[in-house]
Rosetta silent file (secondary structure, phi, psi, omega in degrees, C-alpha in Angstrom):
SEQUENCE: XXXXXXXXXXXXXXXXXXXXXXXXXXXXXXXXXXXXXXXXXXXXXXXXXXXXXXXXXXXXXXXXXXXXXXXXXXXXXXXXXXXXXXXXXXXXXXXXXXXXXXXXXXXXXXXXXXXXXXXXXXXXXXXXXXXXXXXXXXXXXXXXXXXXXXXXXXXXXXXXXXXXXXXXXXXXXXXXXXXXXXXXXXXXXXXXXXXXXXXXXXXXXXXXX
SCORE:     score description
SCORE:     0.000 S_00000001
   1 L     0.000  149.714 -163.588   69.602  108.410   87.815 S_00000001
   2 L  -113.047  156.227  176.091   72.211  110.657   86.046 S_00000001
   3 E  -151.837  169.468 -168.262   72.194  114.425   86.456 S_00000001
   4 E  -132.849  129.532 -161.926   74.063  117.523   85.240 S_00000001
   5 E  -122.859  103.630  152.191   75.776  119.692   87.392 S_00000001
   6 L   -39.184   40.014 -141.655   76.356  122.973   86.027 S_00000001
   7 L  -105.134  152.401 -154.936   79.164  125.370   87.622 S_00000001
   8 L  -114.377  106.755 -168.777   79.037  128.859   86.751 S_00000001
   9 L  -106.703   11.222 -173.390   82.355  131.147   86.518 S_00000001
  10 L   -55.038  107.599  161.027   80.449  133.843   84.132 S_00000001
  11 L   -41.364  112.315  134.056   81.874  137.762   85.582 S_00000001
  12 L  -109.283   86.191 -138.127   79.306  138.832   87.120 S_00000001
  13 L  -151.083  170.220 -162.994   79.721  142.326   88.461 S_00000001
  14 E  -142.828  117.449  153.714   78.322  146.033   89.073 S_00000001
  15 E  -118.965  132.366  163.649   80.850  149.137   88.946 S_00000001
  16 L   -78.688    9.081 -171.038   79.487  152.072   90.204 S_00000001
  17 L  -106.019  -67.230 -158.090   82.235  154.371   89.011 S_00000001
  18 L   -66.931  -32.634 -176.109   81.934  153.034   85.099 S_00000001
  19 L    75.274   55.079 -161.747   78.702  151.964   85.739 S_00000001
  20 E   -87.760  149.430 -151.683   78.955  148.313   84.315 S_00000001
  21 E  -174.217  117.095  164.971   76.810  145.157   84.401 S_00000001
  22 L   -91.425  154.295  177.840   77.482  142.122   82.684 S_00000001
  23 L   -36.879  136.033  147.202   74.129  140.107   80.725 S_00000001
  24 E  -146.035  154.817 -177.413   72.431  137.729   82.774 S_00000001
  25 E   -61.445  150.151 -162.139   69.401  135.809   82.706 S_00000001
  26 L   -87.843  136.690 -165.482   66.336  137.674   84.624 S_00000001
  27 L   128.239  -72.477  155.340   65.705  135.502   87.834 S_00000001
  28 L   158.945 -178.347  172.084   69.070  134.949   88.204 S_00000001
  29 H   -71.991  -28.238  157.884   71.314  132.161   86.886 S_00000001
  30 H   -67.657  -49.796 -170.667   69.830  129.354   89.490 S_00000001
  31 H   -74.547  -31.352  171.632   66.597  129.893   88.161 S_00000001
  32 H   -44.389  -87.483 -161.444   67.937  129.640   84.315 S_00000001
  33 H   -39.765  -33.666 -176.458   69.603  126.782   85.145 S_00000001
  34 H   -56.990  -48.117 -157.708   66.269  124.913   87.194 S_00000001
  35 H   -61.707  -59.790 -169.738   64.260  125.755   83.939 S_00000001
  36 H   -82.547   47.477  126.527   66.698  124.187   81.597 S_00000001
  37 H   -66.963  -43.022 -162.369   66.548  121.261   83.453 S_00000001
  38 H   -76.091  -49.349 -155.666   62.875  121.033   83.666 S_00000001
  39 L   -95.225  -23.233 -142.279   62.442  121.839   79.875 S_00000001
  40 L  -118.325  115.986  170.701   65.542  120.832   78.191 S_00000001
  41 L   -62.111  108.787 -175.343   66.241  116.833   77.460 S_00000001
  42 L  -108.656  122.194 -135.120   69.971  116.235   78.064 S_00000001
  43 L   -90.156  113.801  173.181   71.178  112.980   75.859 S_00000001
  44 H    -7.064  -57.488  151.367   73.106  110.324   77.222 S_00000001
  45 H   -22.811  -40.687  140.581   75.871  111.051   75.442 S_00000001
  46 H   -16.735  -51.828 -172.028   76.134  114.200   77.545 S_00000001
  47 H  -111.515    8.777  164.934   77.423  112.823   80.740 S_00000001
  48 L   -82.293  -11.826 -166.607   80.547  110.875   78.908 S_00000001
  49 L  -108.792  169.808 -160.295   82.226  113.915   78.806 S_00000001
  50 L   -62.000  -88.754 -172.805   84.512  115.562   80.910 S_00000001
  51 E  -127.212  162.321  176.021   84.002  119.315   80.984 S_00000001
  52 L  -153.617 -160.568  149.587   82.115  121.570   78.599 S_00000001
  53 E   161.213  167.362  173.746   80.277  124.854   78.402 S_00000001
  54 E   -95.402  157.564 -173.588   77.706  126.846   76.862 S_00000001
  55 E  -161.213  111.755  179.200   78.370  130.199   74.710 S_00000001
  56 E  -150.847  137.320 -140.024   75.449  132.310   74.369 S_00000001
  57 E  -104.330  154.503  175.510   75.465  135.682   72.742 S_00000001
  58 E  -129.873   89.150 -150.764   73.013  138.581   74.608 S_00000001
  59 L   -80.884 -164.176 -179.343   72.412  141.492   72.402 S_00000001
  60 L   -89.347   17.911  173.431   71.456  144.986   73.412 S_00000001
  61 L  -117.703   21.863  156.602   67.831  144.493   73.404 S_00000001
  62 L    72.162   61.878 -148.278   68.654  141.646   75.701 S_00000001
  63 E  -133.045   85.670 -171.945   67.955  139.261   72.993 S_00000001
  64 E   -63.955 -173.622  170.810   69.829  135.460   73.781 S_00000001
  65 E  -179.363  123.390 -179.359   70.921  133.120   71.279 S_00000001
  66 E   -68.691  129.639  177.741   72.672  130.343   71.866 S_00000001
  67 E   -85.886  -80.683  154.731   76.262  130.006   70.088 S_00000001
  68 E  -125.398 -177.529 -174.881   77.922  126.702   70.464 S_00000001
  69 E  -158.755  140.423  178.448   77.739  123.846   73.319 S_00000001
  70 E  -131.026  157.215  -39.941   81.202  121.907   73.719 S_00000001
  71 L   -43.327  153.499  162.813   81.122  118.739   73.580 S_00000001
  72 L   -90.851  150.906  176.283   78.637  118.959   70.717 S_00000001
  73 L  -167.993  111.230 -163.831   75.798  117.175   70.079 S_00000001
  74 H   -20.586  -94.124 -164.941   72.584  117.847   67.477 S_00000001
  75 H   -46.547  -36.694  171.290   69.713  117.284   69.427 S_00000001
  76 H   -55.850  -44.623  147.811   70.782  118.663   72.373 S_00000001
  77 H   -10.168  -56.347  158.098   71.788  121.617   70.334 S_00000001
  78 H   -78.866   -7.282 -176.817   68.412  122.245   68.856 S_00000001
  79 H   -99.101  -56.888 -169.874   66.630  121.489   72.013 S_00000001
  80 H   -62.612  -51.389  175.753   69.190  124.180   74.393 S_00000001
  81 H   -29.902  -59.670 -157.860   68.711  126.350   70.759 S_00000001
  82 H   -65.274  -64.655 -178.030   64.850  126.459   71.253 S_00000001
  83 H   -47.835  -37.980  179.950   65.288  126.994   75.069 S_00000001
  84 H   -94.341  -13.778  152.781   67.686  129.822   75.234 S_00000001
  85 H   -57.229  -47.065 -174.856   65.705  132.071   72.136 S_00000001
  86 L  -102.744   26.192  148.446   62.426  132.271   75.035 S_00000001
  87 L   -73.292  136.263  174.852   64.692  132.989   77.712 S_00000001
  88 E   -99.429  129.003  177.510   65.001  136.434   79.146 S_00000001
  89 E  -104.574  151.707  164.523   67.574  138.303   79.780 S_00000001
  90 E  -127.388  159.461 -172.730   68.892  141.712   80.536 S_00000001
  91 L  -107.879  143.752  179.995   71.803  142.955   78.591 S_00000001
  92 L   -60.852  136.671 -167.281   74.757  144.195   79.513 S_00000001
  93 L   -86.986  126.245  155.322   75.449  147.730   80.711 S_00000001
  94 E  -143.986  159.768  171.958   78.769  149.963   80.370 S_00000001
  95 L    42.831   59.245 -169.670   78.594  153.553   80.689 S_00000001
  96 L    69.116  -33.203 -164.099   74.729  153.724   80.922 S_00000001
  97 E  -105.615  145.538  133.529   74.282  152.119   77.716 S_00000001
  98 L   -10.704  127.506 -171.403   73.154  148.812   76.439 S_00000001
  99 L  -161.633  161.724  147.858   75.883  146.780   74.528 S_00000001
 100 L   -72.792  127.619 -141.212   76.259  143.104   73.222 S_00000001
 101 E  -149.276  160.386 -159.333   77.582  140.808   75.006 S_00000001
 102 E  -136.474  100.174  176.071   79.072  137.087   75.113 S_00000001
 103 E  -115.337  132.065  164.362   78.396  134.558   78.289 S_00000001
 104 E  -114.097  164.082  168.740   79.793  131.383   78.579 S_00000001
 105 E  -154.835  117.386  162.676   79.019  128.911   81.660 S_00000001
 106 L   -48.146  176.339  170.250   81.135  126.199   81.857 S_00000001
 107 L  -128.791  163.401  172.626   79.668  122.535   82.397 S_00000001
 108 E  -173.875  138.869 -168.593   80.907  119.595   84.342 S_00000001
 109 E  -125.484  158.058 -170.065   78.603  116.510   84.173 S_00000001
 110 E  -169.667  157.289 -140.564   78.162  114.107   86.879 S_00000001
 111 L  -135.719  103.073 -165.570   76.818  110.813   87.436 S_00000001
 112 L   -67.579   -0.865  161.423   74.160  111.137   90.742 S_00000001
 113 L   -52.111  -82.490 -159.532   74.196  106.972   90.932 S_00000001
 114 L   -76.890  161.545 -165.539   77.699  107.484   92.998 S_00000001
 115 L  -103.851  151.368 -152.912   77.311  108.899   96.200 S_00000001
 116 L  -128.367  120.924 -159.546   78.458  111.988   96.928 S_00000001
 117 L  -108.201  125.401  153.166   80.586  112.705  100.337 S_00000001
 118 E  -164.115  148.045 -167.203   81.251  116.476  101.174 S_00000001
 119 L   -87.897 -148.814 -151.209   81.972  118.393  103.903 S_00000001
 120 L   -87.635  166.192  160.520   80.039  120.761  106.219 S_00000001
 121 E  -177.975  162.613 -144.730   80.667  124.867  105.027 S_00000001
 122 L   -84.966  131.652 -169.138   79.720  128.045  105.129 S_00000001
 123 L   -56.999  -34.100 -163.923   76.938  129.163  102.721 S_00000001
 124 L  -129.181  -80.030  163.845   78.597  132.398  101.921 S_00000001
 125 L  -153.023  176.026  176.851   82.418  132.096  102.944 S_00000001
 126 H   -89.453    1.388  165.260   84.569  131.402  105.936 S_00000001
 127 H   -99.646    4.069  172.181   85.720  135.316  106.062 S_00000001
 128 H   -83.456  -50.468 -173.984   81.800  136.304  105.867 S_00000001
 129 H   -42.009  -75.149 -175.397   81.569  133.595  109.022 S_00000001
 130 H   -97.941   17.335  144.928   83.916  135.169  110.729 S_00000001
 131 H   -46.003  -71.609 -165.926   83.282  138.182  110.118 S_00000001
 132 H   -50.036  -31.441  178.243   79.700  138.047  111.277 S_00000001
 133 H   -75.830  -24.056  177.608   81.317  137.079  114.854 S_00000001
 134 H   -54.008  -55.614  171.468   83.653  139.936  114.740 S_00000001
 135 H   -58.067  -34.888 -149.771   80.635  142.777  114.226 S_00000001
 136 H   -88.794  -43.819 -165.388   78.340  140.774  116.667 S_00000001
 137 L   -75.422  147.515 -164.430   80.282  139.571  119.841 S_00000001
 138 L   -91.309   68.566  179.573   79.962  141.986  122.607 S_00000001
 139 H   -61.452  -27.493  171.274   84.041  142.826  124.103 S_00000001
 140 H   -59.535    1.292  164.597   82.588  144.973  126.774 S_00000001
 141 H   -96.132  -22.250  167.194   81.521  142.063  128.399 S_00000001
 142 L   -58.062  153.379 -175.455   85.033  140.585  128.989 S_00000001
 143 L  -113.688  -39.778  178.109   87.334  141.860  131.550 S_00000001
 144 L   -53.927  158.498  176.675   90.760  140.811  129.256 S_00000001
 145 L   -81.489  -48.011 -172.430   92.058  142.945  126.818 S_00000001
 146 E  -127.668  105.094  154.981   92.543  139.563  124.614 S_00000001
 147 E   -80.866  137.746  166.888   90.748  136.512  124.337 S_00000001
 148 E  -123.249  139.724  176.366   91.917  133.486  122.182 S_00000001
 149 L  -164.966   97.524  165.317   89.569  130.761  122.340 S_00000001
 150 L   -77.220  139.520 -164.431   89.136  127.735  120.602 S_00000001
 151 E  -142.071  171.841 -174.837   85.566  125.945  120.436 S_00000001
 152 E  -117.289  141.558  163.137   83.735  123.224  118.780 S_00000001
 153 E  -137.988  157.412 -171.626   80.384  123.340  117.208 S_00000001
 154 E  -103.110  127.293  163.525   78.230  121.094  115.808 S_00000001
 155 E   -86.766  108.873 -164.714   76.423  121.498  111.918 S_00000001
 156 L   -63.360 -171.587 -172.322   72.925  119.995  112.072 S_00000001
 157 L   -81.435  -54.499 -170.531   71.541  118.063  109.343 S_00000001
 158 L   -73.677   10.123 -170.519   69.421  121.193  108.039 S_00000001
 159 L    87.420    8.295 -151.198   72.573  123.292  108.406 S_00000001
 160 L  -102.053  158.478 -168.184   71.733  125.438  111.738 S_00000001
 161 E   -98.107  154.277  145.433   74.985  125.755  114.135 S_00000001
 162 E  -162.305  119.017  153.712   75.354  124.967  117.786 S_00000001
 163 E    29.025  118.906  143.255   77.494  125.639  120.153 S_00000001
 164 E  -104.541  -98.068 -154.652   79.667  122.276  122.145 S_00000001
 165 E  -123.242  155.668  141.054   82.656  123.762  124.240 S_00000001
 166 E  -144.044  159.309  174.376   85.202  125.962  124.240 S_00000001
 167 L   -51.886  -21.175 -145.243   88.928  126.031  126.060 S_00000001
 168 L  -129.770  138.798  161.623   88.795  129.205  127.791 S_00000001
 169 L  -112.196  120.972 -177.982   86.797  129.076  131.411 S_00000001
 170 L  -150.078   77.893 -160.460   84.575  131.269  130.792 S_00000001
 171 H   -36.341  -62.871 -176.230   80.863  131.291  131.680 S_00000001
 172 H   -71.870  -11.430 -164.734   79.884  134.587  129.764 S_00000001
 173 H   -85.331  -59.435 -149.023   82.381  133.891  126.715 S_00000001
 174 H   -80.595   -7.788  167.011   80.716  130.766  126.144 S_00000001
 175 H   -59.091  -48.092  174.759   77.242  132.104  126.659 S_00000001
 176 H   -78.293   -4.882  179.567   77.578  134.948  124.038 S_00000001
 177 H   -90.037   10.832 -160.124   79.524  132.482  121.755 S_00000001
 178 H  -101.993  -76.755  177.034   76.422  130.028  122.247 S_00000001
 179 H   -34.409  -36.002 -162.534   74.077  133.203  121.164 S_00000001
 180 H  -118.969   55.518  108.400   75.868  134.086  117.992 S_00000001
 181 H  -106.517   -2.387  169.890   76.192  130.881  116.727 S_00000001
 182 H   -70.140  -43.663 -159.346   72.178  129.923  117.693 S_00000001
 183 L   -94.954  -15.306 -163.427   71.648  133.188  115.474 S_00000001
 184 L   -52.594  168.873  172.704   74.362  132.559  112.867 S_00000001
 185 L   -97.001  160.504 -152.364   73.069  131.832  109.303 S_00000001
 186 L   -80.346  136.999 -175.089   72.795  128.455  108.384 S_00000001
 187 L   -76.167  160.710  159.827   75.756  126.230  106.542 S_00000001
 188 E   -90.291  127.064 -157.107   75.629  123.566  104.107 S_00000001
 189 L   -76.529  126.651  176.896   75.692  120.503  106.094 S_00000001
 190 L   -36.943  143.025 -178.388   78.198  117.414  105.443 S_00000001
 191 E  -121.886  143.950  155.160   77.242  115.216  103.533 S_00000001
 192 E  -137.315  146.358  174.192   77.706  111.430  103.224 S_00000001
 193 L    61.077   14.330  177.656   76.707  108.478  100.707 S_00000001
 194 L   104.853  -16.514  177.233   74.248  111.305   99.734 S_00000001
 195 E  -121.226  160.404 -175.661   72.849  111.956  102.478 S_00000001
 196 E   -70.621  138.491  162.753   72.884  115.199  105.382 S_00000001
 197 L  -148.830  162.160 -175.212   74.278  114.401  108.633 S_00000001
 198 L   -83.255  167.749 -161.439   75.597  116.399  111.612 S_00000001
 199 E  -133.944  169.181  171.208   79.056  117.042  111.805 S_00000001
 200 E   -97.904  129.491  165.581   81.945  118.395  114.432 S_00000001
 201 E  -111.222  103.051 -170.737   83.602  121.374  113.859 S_00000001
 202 E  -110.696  161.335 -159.555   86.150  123.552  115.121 S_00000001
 203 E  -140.279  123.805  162.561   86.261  127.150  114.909 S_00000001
 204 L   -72.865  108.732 -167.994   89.420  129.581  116.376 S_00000001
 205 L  -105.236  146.054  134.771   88.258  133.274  118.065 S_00000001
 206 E  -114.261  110.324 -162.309   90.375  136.218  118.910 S_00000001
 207 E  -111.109  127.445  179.249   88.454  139.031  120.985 S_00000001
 208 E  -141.885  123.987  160.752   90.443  142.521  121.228 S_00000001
 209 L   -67.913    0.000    0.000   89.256  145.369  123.023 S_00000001
C-alpha cells in the first residue's frame, strides 16, 4: 500500500514584541494533514514524483483557497480544491491586525511497500534531552565538584527510556541517572523493516557544582 508523507517547513511563529502569527489551519497542521488523508483521494500518478508542495492562500477572514499543487494533476486538484475551501483556518496576525497571507507545505511522496529502517530519537530534540537532565539531576548529592560520565540506555519499543550502566562507580550517580531517565519523556523508537524495536544507546553527562 502506497502512502504520502507530507513534511511541513511552513514559518510558524509568535512575536510578542510585533505581535505576529503566521495562518494556520485550526487543530493544528497534523490534524489538517490526517483529514486530507481521510477525505482527499490521492492519484497514482502522485507518488511518481519526487518532491512537490501545496500553495494555499489564507485571507483575513481566515478564508483558505487552494492556489496551485506542484506536480500538477486535475483531479487531485479539484478534489484538494473542494477540501481546502471547508477547511478552517485562522489568519495571520501582524501588529494586532488580520492580514492575508500565503502557506506553502512542501510534499515528498513515499512508497510504504519498502520498509522503512530509522533510528531511535528524541521526540523534541537532543538539546531539549539534555537539557531536561541538566534542570533535573540533583549535584548536591555528589561529593565531586565534576562528574563526566558516560552511560548506556536502552529505547523500548513504545519509546520509554531505561537506564543499563554507566563508567563512573557510583552507586547514587547511577541511581538518580536511573530516576531521570524512568521519568524522561518518551522517544521515537528505532525502527526496522517497519517495525519498533528496542535499541542501545549512549548518552555523555557532565555534572558541575
Amino acid at each position: 500500500m502506497k502512502f504520502i508523507l507530507l513534511a511541513l517547513f511552513a514559518a510558524i511563529s509568535f512575536n510578542l514584541k510585533a505581535q505576529q502569527t503566521n495562518a494556520m489551519p485550526l487543530g493544528g497542521y497534523e490534524e489538517f494533514l490526517d483529514n486530507l488523508f481521510e477525505e482527499v483521494t490521492i492519484p497514482d500518478e502522485m507518488y511518481n514524483a519526487n518532491k512537490g508542495f501545496i500553495k494555499i492562500s489564507v485571507d483575513s477572514l481566515a478564508s483558505a483557497k487552494l492556489l496551485t499543487i506542484k506536480p500538477y494533476q486535475k483531479e487531485f486538484f479539484v478534489e484538494l480544491q473542494k477540501f481546502i475551501a471547508a477547511s478552517k483556518w485562522t489568519a495571520a496576525v501582524e501588529n494586532g491586525m488580520t492580514k492575508n497571507s500565503i502557506v506553502q507545505i512542501p510534499l515528498a511522496f513515499k512508497d510504504s511497500s519498502k520498509p522503512q529502517n530509522t533510528k531511535a530519537t528524541p521526540k523534541t530534540s537532543s538539546h531539549e534531552f539534555y537539557s531536561y537532565f541538566a534542570k533535573n539531576i540533583n549535584p548536591k548529592i555528589f561529593k565531586q565538584n565534576e562528574i563526566i560520565c558516560n552511560a548506556k540506555f536502552s529505547v523500548h519499543k513504545d519509546g520509554s527510556l531505561e537506564l543499563i550502566s554507566i563508567d563512573v562507580n557510583s552507586a547514587v550517580l547511577f541511581d538518580e541517572l536511573k530516576r531521570l531517565f524512568a521519568g524522561a519523556e518518551k522517544w521515537n523508537p528505532e525502527i526496522k523493516n517497519g517495525i519498533p524495536v528496542t535499541s542501545i544507546n549512549n548518552f555523555k553527562l557532565t555534572v558541575r557544582k
